[in-house]
C-alpha positions as CSV (number, residue, x, y, z in Angstrom):
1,X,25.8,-27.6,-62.6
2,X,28.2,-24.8,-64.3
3,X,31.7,-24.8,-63.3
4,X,30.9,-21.5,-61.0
5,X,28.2,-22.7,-59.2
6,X,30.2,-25.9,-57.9
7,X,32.9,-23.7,-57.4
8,X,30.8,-21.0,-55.4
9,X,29.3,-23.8,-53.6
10,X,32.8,-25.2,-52.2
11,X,34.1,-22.0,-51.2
12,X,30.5,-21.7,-49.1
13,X,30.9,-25.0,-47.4
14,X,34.6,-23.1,-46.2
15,X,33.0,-19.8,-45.6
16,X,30.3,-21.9,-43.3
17,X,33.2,-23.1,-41.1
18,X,34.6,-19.8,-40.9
19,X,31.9,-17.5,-40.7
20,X,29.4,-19.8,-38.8
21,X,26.2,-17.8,-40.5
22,X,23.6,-18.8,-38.3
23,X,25.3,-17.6,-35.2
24,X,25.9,-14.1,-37.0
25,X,21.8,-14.5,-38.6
26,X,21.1,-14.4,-34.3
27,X,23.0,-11.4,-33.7
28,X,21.0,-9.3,-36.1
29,X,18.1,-10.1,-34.5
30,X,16.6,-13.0,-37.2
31,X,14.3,-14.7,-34.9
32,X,10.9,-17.2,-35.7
33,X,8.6,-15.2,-37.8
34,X,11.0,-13.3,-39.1
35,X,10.8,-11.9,-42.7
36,X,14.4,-11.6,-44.0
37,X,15.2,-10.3,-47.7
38,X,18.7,-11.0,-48.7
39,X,20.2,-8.9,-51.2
40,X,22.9,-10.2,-53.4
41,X,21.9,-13.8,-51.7
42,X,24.4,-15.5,-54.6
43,X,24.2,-19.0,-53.7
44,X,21.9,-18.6,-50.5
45,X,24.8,-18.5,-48.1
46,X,23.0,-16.8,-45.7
47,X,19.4,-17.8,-47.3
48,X,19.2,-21.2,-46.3
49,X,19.9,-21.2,-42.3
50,X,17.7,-18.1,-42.2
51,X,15.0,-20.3,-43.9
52,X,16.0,-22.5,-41.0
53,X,15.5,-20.0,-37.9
54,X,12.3,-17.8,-39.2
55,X,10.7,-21.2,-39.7
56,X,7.3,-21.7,-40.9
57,X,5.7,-18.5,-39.7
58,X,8.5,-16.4,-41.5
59,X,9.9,-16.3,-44.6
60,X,13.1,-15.7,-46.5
61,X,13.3,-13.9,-49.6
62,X,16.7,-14.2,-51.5
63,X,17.0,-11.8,-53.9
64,X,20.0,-11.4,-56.9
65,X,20.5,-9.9,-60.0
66,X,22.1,-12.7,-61.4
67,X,19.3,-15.1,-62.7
68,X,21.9,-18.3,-62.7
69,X,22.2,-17.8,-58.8
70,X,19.1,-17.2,-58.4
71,X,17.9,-20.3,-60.5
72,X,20.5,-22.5,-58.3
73,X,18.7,-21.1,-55.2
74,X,15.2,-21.7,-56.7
75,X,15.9,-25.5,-57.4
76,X,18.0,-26.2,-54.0
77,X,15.0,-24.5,-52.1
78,X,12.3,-26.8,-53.7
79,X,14.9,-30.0,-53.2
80,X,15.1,-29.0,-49.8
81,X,11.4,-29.0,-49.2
82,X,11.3,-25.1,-48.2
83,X,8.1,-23.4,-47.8
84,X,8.8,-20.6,-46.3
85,X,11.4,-19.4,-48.8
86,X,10.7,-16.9,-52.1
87,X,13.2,-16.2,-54.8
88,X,13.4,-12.8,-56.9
89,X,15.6,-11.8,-59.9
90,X,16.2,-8.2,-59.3
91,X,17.9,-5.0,-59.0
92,X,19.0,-4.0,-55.5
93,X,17.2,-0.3,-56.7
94,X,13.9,-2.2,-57.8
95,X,13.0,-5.5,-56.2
96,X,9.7,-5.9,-56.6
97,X,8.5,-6.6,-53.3
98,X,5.4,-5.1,-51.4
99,X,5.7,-1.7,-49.5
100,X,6.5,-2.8,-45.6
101,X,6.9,-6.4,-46.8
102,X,9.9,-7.7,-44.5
103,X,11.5,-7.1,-40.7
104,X,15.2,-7.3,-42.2
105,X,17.2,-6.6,-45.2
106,X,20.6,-8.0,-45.0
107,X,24.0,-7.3,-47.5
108,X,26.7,-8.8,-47.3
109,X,29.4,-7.5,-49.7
110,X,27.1,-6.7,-51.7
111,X,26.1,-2.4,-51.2
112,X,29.8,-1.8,-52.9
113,X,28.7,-3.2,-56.3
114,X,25.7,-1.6,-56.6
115,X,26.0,1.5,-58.4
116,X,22.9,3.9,-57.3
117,X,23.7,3.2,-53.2
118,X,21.1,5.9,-52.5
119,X,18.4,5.0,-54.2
120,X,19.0,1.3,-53.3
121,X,19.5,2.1,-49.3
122,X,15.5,4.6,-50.3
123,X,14.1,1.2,-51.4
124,X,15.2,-0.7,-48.7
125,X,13.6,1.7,-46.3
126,X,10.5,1.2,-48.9
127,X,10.3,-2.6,-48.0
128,X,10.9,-2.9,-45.0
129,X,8.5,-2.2,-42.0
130,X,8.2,0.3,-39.3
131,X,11.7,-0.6,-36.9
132,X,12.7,-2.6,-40.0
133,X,16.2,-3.0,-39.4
134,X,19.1,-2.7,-42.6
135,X,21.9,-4.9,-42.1
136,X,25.1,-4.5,-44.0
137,X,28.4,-5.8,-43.7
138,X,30.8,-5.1,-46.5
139,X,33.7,-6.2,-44.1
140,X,36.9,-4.0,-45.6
141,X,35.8,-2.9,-48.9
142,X,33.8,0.4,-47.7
143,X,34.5,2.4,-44.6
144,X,32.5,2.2,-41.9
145,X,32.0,5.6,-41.9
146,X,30.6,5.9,-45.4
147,X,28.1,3.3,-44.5
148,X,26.9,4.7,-41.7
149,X,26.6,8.3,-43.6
150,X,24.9,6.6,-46.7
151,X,22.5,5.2,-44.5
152,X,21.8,8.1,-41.5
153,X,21.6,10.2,-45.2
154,X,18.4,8.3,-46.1
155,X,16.2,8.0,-42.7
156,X,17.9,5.3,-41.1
157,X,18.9,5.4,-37.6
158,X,22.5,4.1,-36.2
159,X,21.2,0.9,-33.7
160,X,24.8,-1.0,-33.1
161,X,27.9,-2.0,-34.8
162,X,28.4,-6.0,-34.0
163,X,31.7,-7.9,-34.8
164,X,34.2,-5.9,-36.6
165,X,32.2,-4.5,-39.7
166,X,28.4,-5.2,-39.8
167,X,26.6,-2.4,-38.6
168,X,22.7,-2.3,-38.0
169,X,20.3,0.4,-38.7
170,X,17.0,1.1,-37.9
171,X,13.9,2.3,-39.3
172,X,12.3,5.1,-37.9
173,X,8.9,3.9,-37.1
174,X,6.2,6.1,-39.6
175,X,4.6,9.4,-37.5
């Protein structure tokens, strides 16, 4: 295990305590049979208790650009025993994945390092299903506001703003 992996994965245990993921993965609506993409999943943060909640009729798919994460990810899954889990090495912009393929795409300080934000927030919408819902939560680092615009810009709808900075949107479902 490389120096940042063990790193990342101590600083996760912390986050865990302070964030409590799987409380904030219920508020979004992640629910059994869900079919959750994370984008930017880096060490499976949020991955891994999703896995947990969508159970074995859903499926998590944690997606990263960075093959060494998402090699980490792709041993701990198989370790863990997790068949309802799928990892993909890919760009936010291109993933890969089926048209209408998942119920929620989830960033978490991730949408401010991606560098085409509209044509990453048009393949979301590509992905996910009719009243798919786009979370995103990029706490301080982008205003609300632009989020929200970004978003509204691209055929998303405005559903609710939960905690302090993770709003939700929704898909319009197709005429």
């Amino acid at each position: 295990m490389g120096l940042r992996i063990l790193l990342g994965s101590i600083i996760d245990k912390i986050r865990e305590i302070l964030e409590q993921p799987t409380e904030r993965l219920k508020e979004i609506g992640v629910d059994r049979g869900t079919r959750f993409l994370d984008v930017g999943c880096g060490l499976g943060f949020y991955s891994f208790p999703a896995s947990i909640i969508v159970g074995e009729d859903g499926l998590v798919i944690a997606l990263d650009k960075d093959a060494n994460n998402i090699e980490w990810v792709a041993g701990e899954s198989k370790e863990r025993g997790l068949t309802n889990f799928r990892t993909v090495v890919a760009d936010a912009c291109n993933t890969g994945l089926p048209d209408r393929s998942v119920d929620i795409v989830f960033l978490h300080l991730v949408l401010h390092d991606i560098e085409d934000r509209p044509a990453a927030i048009r393949e979301f919408g590509r992905v996910l299903g009719d009243r798919g819902k786009l979370v995103i939560d990029e706490e301080d680092i982008m205003r609300l506001g632009d989020i929200r615009y970004l978003a509204e810009h691209e055929g998303f709808r405005f559903s609710k703003r939960l905690r302090r900075t993770t709003q939700v949107f929704e898909k319009p479902a197709s005429s």
